[in-house]
C-alpha positions in Angstrom: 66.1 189.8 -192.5 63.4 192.5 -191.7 60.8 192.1 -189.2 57.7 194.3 -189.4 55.9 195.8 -186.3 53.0 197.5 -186.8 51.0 199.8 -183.9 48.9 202.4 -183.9 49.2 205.4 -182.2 47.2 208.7 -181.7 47.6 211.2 -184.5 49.6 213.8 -182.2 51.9 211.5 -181.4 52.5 210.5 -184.8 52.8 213.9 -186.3 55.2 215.0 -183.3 57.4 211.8 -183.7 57.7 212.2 -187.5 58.5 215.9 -187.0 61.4 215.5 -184.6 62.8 212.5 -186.5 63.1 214.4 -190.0 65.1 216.9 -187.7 67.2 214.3 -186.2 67.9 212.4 -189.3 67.2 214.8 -192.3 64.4 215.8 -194.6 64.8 212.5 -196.9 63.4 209.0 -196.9 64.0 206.1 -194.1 64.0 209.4 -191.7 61.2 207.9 -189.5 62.4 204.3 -189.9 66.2 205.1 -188.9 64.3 207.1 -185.7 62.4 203.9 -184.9 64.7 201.6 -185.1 67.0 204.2 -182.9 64.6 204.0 -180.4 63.8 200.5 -180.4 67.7 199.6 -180.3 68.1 201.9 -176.9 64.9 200.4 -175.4 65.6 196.8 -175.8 69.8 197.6 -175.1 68.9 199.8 -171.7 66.8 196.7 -169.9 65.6 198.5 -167.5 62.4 197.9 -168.1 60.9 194.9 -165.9 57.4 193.5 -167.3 56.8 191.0 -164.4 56.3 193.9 -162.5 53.7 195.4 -164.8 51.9 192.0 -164.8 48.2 192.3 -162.9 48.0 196.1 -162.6 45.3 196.8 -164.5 42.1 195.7 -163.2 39.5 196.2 -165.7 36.6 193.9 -167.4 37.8 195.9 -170.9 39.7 194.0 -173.4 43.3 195.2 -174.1 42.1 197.1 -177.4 39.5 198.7 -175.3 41.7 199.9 -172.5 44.2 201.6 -175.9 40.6 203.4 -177.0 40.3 204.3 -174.2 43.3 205.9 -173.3 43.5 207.4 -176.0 40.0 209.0 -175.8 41.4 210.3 -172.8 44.7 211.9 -173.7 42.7 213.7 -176.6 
């Protein structure tokens, strides 16, 4: 079964990510969906990531798409 996960991410990014994976895993198709799923599979293996704690940090009146914009207004 296949499970699709769509996100958006700042053009940069993009470019840079699909650049390094091609690299990594060869100029030919499923390059940048071998890198992903490489990544995904190390982040979700590693657990050392703990949500709870990330839970009421932000204090803003923006919605959570507005908070992305804006970040990524910034980081341009």
């Amino acid at each position: 079964m296949v499970e699709v996960i769509k996100a958006e991410v700042s053009e940069t990014l993009a470019k840079k990510f699909r650049r390094h994976a091609m690299e990594l895993y060869g100029y030919k198709k499923g390059a940048v969906k071998a890198a992903i799923e490489d990544l995904l599979r190390r982040f979700v293996i590693s657990g050392k990531t703990d949500w709870k704690m990330l839970r009421g940090c932000i204090k803003s009146e923006l919605t959570s798409v507005e908070l992305q914009h804006d970040v990524w207004r910034r980081a341009d």
